[in-house]
N, C-alpha and C positions, 0 to 999 in steps of 0.2 A: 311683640311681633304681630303684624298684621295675620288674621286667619284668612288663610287661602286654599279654597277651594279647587281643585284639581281631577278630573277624570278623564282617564283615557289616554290614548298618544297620540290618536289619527288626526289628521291636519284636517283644517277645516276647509270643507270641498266649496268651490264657488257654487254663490247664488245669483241667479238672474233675476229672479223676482225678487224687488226692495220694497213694495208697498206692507201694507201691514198686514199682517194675517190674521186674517177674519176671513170669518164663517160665512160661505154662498145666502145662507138661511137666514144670516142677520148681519145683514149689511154695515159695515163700520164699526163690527164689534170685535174685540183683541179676544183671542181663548181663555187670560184665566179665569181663576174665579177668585175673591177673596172674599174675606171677613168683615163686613162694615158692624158688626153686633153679634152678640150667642147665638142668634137666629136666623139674619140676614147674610146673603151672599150677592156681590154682585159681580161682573164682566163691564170694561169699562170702553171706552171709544179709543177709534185707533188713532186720535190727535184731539190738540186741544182746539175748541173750537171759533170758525172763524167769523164773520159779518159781512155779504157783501153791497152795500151798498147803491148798485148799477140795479140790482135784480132784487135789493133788500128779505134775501134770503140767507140761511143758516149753512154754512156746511162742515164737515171734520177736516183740519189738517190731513194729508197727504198718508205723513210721518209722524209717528209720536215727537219726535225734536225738531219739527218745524216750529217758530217762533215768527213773525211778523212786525208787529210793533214798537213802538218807541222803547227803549229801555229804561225812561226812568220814571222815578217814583211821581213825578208832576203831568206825565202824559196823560190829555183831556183828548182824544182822537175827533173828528171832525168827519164829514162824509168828503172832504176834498182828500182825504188822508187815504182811500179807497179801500180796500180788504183791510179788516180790521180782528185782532185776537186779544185786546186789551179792551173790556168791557166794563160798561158801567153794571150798577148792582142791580136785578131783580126786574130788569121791565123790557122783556124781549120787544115789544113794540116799537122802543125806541133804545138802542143802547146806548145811547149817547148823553141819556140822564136816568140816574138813579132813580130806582121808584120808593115809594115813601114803605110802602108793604111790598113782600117779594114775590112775581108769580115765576115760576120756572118753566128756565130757557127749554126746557125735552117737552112742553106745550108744543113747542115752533115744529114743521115740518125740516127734517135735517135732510139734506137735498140726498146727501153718499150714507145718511145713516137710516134707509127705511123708506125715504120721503113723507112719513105717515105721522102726522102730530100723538103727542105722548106714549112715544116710544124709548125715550130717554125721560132721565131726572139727576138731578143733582145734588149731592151727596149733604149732607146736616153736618153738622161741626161738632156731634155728637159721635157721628159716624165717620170722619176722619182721625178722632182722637182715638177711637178703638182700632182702625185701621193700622196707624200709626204708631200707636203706645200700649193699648191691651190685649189686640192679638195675642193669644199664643205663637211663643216664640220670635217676639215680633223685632230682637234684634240681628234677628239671622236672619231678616226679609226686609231691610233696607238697606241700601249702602249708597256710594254717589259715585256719578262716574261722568264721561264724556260719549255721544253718539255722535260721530260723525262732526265730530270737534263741537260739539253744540252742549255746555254742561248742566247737568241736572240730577235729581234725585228718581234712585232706581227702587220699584215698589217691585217684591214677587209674592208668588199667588201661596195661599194655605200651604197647597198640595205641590214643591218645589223639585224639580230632579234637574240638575245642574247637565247641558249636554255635553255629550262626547267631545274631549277634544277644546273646550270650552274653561276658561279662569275667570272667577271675580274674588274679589277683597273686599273687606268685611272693616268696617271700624275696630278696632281694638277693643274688646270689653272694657280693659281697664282704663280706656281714656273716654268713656261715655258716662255719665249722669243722667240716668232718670229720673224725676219728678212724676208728682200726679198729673203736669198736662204736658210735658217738654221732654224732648233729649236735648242735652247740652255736652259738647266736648268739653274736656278739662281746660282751664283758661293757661294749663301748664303745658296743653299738648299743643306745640305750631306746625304738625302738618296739616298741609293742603288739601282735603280732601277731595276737592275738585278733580285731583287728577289721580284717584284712588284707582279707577275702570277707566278705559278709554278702548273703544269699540268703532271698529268702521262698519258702515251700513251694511256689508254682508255679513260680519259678525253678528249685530245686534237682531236681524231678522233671524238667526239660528236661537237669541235667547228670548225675542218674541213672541215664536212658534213655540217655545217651551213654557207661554205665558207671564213674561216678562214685562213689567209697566214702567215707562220712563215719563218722569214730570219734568220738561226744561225749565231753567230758569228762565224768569222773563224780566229781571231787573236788573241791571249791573252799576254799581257805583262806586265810581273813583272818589278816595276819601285818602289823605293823609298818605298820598302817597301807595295806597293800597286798593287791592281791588275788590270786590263783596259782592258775592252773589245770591242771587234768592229766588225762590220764586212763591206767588203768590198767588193762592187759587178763590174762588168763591166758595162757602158754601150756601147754605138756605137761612141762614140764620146772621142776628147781626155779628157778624165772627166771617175772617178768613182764616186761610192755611197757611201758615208761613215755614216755608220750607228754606236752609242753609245751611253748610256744612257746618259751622260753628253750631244753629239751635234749631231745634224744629219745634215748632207749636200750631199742632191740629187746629188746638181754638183761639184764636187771639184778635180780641175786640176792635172796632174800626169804626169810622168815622164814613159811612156808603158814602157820599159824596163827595170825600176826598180821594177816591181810586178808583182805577181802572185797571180790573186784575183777569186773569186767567179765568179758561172754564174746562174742565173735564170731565164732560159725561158720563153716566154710567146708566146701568139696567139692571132691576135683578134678575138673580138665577131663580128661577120658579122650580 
């Protein structure tokens, strides 16, 4: 039986404000904090981030489940293609090709995140994999769900208190496998995890205020009749993040010049 978390009876009051909640003091940054290392904390941005081409400036999604671009794994974006959130690897100068060595996009002035170059960075695939798989207690800090019909993988912070009034669902212990760099569901278990959480925008800004990280999927593929989702993030190293309800792998080796994947900022906590 799925673990389901429950507090409280009060109905959940409207919200008028759906942007992201962040701090006046650091612009486009979400409240929590997490774990990227035994030593390291970071706060990450309030979306994934975008390109825009007309201004050839940086900025953050809106919404943590905005998504923009092509869905699939073959999209090369083009500057006629306009705002763009599906990036080539390591060469803010130009996203449109790979750089051979990576500098990192949090150099770039981020227009809603600071305006001020290296103020962001992005995260190592050393520092996704502890995020992800060595945390303390780190499988009662992911699960997957829906924002605003939009689905993806739900990250929470170290220090979690579930709000009032407020439900998530949790993977089943016994239908998860961990490995040294992967979670993997059981190849026995066929639910969907996709539609474990499903949260409308007023919902998810009460579990964002409480520090709550949503990573959309950015690739969908129809295969055999079925549909598969994922999403796919950068980090600094030759490795992305491959995130999906079937497997998650923080590290997993890639070919830069055959993708154009996602980016989500981050900062540390000092």
């Amino acid at each position: 039986m799925n673990r389901l978390y429950k507090t409280g009876l009060a109905a959940l009051a409207a919200v008028s404000l759906l942007t992201a909640a962040c701090s006046s003091e650091e612009p486009g940054t979400l409240k929590g904090e997490f774990s990227v290392s035994a030593t390291q904390k970071v706060k990450f941005a309030q979306g994934n981030l975008q390109y825009d081409p007309a201004t050839k400036t940086y900025k953050l999604a809106d919404n943590q489940w905005t998504t923009l671009s092509n869905t699939k794994y073959s999209f090369r974006p083009k500057a006629e293609d306009g705002v763009i959130d599906r990036i080539a690897w390591g060469n803010p100068d130009d996203p449109y090709t790979p750089a051979e060595t990576f500098t990192d996009w949090g150099q770039k002035p981020i227009v809603n995140g600071g305006d001020k170059p290296g103020l962001w960075r992005t995260l190592t695939a050393d520092e996704w994999e502890y995020l992800i798989i060595s945390r303390p207690k780190s499988t009662e800090l992911f699960t997957f769900g829906a924002v605003n019909n939009v689905k993806g993988f739900i990250l929470l912070p170290d220090t979690w208190q579930l709000p009032n009034g407020m439900e998530m669902k949790f993977i089943p212990a016994d239908s998860l496998n961990k490995s040294r760099d992967s979670f993997r569901t059981k190849r026995t278990d066929p639910t969907d995890y996709t539609t474990l959480n499903n949260y409308t925008p007023e919902q998810w800004k009460t579990l964002e205020d409480a520090g709550a990280l949503f990573l959309p999927f950015i690739v969908i593929t129809e295969l055999g009749g079925k549909t598969y989702y994922s999403g796919e993030y950068w980090t600094t190293d030759d490795n992305y993040n491959s995130i999906a309800p079937q497997e998650i792998w923080p590290k997993r080796g890639c070919n830069q010049s055959a993708f154009r994947m996602a980016i989500r900022l981050a900062k540390n906590v000092k």
